[in-house]
N, C-alpha and C positions, 0 to 999 in steps of 0.2 A: 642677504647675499654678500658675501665676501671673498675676496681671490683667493687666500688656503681652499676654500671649499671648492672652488671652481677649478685650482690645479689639482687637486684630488680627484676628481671625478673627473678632468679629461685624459691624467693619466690613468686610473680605472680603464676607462673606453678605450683609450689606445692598446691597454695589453687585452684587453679581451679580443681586438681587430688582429693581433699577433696571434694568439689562439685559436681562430674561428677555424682554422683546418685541421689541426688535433684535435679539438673538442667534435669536431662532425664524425673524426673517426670514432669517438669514444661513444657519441651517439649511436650510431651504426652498430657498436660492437654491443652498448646497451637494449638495445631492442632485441637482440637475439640471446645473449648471454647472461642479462643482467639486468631483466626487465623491472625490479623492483628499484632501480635507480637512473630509469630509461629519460627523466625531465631535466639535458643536461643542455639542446639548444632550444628547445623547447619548454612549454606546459600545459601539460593535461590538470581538466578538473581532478582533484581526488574523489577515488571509488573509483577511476575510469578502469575497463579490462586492459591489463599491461602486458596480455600473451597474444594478441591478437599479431598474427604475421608470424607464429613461433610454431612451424611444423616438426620441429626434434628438439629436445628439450639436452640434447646431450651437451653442449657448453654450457646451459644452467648447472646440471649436477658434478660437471667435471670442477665449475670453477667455484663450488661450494665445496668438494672433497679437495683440492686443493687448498684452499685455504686453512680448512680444518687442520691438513697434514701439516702443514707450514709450524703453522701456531704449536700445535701438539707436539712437532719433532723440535722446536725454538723454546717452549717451557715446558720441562718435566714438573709433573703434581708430585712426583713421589719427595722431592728435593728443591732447596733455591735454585730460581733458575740464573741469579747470577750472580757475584762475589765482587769484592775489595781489594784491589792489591796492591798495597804500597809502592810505588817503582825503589825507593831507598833501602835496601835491603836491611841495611843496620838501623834504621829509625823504623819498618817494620816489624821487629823481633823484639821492641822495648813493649813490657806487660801492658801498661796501659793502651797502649797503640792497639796492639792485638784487639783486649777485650773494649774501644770504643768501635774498631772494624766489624769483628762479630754482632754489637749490640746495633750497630747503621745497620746492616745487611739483611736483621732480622727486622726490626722495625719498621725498615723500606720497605720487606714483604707482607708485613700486615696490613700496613698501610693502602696498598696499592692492590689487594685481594681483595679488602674491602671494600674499596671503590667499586666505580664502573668502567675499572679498567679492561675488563675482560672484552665487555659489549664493543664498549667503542674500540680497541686494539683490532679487532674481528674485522669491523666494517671497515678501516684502516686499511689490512694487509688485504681484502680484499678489491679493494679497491685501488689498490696500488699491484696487482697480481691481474686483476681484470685491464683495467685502464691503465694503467703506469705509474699511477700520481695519486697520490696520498697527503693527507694534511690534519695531525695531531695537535690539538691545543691543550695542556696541560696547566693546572692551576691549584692553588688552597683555594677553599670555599671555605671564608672564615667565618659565614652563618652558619655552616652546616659542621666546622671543624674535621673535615676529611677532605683528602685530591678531588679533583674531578677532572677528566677526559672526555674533551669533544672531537670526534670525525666528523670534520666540514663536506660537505656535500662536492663532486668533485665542478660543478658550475656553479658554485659560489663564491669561488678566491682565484686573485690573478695573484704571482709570487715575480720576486725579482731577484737576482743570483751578484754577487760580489765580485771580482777579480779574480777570485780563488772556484767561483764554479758553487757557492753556498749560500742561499738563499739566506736574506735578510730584510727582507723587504716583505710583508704579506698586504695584500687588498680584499678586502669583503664585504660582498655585497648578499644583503638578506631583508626581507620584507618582515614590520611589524605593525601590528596593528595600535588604533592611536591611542588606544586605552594602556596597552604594552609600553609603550615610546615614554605618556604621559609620567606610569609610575617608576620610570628606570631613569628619566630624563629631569633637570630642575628649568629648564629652557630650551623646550624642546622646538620652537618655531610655533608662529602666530597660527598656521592650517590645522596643525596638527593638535593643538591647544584647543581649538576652536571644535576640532571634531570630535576630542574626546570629550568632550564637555554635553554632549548630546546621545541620548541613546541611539538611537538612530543610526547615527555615523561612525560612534564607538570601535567598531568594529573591521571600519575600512582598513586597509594596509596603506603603510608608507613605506619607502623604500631608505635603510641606513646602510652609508657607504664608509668604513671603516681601514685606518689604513694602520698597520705598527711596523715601526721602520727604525731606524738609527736615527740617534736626536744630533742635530750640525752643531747648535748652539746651549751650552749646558755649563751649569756652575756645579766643577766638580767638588766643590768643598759644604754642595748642599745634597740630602739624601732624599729630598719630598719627591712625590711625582712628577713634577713638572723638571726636574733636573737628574731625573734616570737615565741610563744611557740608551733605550728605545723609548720613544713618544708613543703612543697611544691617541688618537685623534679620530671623532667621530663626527659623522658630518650627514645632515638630514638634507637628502637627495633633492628633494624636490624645490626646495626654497633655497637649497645651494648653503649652508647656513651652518659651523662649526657649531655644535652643542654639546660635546665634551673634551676635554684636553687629558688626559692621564701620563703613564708611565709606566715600564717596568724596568724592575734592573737586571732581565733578562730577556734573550728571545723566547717568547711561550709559546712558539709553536717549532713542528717537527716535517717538514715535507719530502716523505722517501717517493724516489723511484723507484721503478723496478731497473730497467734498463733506459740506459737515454744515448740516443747518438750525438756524433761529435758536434754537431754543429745544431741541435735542438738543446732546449731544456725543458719541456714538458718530457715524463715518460713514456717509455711504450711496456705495457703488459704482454701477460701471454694472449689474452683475449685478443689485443691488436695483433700481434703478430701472428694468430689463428683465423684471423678475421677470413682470408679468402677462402680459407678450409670451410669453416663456418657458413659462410652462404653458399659454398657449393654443396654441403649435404642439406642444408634445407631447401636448395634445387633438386639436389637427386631424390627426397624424401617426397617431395611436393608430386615428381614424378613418378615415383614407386605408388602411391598413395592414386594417382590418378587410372592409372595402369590396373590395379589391382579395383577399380571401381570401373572401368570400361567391362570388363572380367565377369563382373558380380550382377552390374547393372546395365549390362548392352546397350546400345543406341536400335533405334528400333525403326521400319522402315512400313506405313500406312498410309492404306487408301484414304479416301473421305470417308470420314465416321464423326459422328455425333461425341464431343465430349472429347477426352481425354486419354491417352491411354493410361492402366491402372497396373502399375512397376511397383509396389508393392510384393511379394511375398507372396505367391498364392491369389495373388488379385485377379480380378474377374472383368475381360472390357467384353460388352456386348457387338458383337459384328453379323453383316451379311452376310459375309464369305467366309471361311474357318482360312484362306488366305488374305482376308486386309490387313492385318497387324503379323509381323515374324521379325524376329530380328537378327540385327546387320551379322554377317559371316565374319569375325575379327580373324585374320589370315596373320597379322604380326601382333599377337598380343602383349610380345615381349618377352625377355628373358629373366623370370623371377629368381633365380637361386643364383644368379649374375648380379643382380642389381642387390639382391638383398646382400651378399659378399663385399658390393662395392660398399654398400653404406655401411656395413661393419666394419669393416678396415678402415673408413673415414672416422668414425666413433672414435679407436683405436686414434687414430695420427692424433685429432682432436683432444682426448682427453689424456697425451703424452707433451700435449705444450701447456698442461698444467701441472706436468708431475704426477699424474693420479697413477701412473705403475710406478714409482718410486713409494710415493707415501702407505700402497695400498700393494705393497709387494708380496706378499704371500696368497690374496686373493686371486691376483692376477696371473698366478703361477700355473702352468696346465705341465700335462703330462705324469712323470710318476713322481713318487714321494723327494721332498730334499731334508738335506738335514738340517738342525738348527744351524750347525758353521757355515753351511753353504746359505741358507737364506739371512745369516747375519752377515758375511761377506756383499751381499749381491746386495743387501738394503745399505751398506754404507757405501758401495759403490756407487749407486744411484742417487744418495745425498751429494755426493762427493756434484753432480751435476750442477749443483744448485749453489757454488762458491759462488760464479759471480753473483750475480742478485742476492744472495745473501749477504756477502759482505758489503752491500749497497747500504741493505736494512740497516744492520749493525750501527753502518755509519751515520745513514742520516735521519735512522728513526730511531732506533735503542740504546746508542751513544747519548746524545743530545738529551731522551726523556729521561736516563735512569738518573742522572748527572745532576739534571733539572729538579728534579724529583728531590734528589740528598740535599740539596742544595735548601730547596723551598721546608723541607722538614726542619733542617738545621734553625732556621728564618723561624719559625713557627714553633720552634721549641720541641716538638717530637721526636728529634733525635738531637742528643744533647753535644755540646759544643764540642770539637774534635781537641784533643791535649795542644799544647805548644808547640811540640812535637810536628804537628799534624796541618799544621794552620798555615795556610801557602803551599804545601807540599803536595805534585803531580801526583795523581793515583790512575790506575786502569781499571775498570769495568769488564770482566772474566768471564763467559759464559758457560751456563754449565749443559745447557741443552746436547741432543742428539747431533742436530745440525751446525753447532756452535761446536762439539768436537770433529764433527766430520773436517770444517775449514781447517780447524786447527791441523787436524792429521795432513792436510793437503799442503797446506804452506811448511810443514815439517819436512817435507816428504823433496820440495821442490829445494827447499834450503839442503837439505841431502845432496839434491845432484846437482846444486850450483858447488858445493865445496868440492864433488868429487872430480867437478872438472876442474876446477885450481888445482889439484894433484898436480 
C-alpha cells in the first residue's frame, strides 16, 4: 500500500460520485436503445438476454442507421478521406514539401485501413451518438508493427478537462484476471502473485486502476519514459499498490462529445436527448400490444367448472350449461388506426433525433418522383443540420487521432521524416467527406453574410 495509489483511487471514486446522474441516464437510455452495452451502472452475467423490457426496437435500428450514415457521409471509400495542408503557402509549393505531403497522406491511409480502425471508430461514434461520450485510444503495437484502436467502454473511464474545456486527464478502471495481471505485470502484488500461481485461482479477476495525466515533475533534457510529458501510472486496486510507472510523449487518447451543456462536461447524445420519446412509445407500444390481446383473447366470465378454461384456438372446455363460460362484452376496445398512427409518428420523431431522414434521404422520400438536383439539394440541406456535433467530432476526435497517428508513424519510421522545411511547421487536417464539405459550405456561406453586413 502506498499514498500515490490510495490518491489514485480516491480520486477515481470521487469522479465516478460526480457522474453517477449521467451515467444512470446513459443506463436508462442503454437498456432501450443500446442493449448490447446496457452494463454501464450495473453487471449482468455474460450470455444474460439484454432485450428483456424492449417492446419497440425502433431506437436500436434508428441509432445503428445513424451511426452508419455518420461514418459513411465522414469517409468516402471511393477517395482519402482526409488531406495535408501546409498553412505556409510559399514553403507548401516547394517540390519536396509537396511530394513528402502526398506520400504522409497515403501512408496514413494504408496504415489506418489496415488496422482496426474501422471496428473500434464504429463503436466510438456510436457511442458518443447514443450516450454523448466517447473515448478513443490510439497507439503502435510494436509486436505486431501496425496502429491499434481501442473504444473504452463508456463505464470504464472518468476524464478530467483543463482550463480550456480539454480533457487531459483520463482514469480506468478494468477487471483482469490473475493469470493476465501476472504476464503483463513484473510486480504485480503478493494476492495477485499468490493466485496465479494456482490453477484454481488463476482465473479470479482483479481489479486495475489506471490513470495518464500530465507529468508535474519531469527532466526535460531526458526522453525515457519516466520523463515524458504525460505519466502513465498503474495501480493494483485491491492491495492499493503502484506496479507500473510509464509514459507517453503524447495524450493517446481522444474523448469526443456529442453535445455537452454549459455547465456539464460528460456528453449528451441523441439517445439522451430522445430518451422521454423513447419510453413513451415503449408505453404506448406496451399498450397497443395489450389492447390488441384483450381483442384476440377476451377475458372470460365462468360458473364453477372443473378445471380450467381452454383459450386456445379452437379449444374445447367441457360444461353443464352451454352458459357457464362466455366472454366479457369489451364496449371500449380501443382506437387501433389512432394508436397505431400515434406510434408511427413517434417512430418518425425518434428516428429524426438520429438523423435517419437525413442519412437515408431518398428512402424516406414519399409522394411522386424527385430529381437527382432536388434530392442532392435536400440531402446536403439535411447535413448542413449536423454542423454543430460535427464540428465537435472534428475537434475532439479527428483532429487529435489523425495528428497523433502522423506523428506516431513519423516516430516509427513508416512515414519518413518531413524536409527542413517542414519540421516545426503548423499544418491543418482537410476533410474530404460529404459531411466535412457540407460544414465547409456552411461557415462559407456565414462568412458571406458577415462581410455583406460590413458593407
Amino acid at each position: 500500500m502506498d499514498k500515490e495509489a490510495e490518491e489514485i483511487i480516491r480520486l477515481r471514486d470521487s469522479e465516478r460520485g460526480k457522474s453517477a446522474n449521467i451515467k444512470t441516464l446513459y443506463q436508462e437510455f442503454a437498456d432501450l436503445g443500446y442493449p448490447l452495452e446496457n452494463d454501464i451502472i450495473r453487471r449482468r452475467t455474460p450470455g444474460t438476454d439484454k432485450s428483456t423490457g424492449i417492446r419497440d426496437s425502433t431506437a436500436i435500428k434508428a441509432l445503428n442507421r445513424g451511426t452508419s450514415g455518420f461514418i459513411g457521409s465522414w469517409i468516402p471509400r471511393e477517395k482519402y478521406f482526409f488531406d495535408i495542408r501546409i498553412r505556409d503557402r510559399l514553403v507548401a509549393e516547394i517540390p519536396r514539401c509537396k511530394l513528402w505531403v502526398v506520400t504522409a497522406v497515403q501512408i496514413a491511409h494504408e496504415e489506418i485501413f489496415s488496422s482496426n480502425f474501422d471496428n473500434e471508430l464504429h463503436n466510438n461514434i456510436k457511442s458518443a451518438m447514443g450516450f454523448g461520450t466517447g473515448c478513443l485510444y490510439y497507439e503502435w503495437d510494436y509486436k505486431n508493427r501496425s496502429l491499434n484502436f481501442q473504444d473504452w467502454h463508456i463505464s470504464s473511464f472518468e476524464f478530467l478537462q483543463d482550463i480550456r474545456h480539454q480533457v487531459n486527464v483520463i482514469i480506468l478502471t478494468y477487471d483482469r484476471t490473475a493469470r493476465q495481471i501476472q504476464d503483463e505485470y513484473n510486480n504485480p502484488g503478493e494476492q495477485i502473485t499468490r493466485a496465479a500461481s494456482k490453477t484454481e485461482t488463476s482465473g479470479e479477476e482483479f481489479e486495475i486502476v489506471r490513470i495518464i495525466r500530465p507529468r508535474t515533475v519531469r527532466d526535460h533534457a531526458r526522453k525515457d519514459v519516466l520523463n515524458m510529458p504525460f505519466e502513465d501510472v498503474h495501480v493494483n486496486s485491491l492491495e492499493k499498490l503502484v506496479i507500473r510507472r510509464s509514459g507517453f510523449p503524447y495524450f493517446p487518447f481522444a474523448v469526443n462529445r456529442w453535445e455537452v451543456g454549459s455547465m456539464e462536461k460528460w456528453g449528451r447524445g441523441c439517445g439522451i436527448q430522445a430518451l422521454s420519446e423513447i419510453k413513451d412509445l415503449q408505453q404506448k407500444k406496451k399498450d397497443y400490444t395489450e389492447c390488441c390481446n384483450r381483442l384476440l383473447r377476451p377475458p372470460y366470465l365462468t360458473r364453477d367448472i372443473e378445471g380450467s378454461v381452454n383459450m386456445m384456438p379452437d379449444g374445447r372446455t367441457e360444461v353443464i350449461s352451454m352458459d357457464d363460460v362466455k366472454a366479457l362484452s369489451l364496449t371500449l376496445p380501443g382506437a387501433f388506426p389512432v394508436s397505431k398512427d400515434e406510434i408511427a409518428e413517434q417512430r418518425e420523431v425518434i428516428s429524426s433525433f438520429f438523423y435517419n431522414d437525413v442519412f437515408s434521404m431518398f428512402t424516406s422520400m414519399t409522394g411522386d418522383r424527385r430529381t437527382t438536383l432536388e434530392i442532392q439539394l435536400k440531402y446536403r440541406e439535411g447535413l448542413r443540420l449536423l454542423v454543430s456535433p460535427v464540428s465537435r467530432q472534428q475537434v475532439e476526435l479527428f483532429n487529435p487521432v489523425i495528428s497523433g497517428v502522423i506523428n506516431l508513424l513519423i516516430d516509427w519510421g513508416r512515414i519518413p521524416e518531413p524536409p527542413p522545411e517542414l519540421r516545426g511547421m503548423p499544418y491543418a487536417i482537410e476533410y474530404q467527406g460529404e459531411l466535412a464539405m457540407a460544414m465547409k459550405e456552411f461557415q462559407a456561406r456565414g462568412f458571406e453574410r458577415a462581410m455583406a453586413l460590413m458593407e
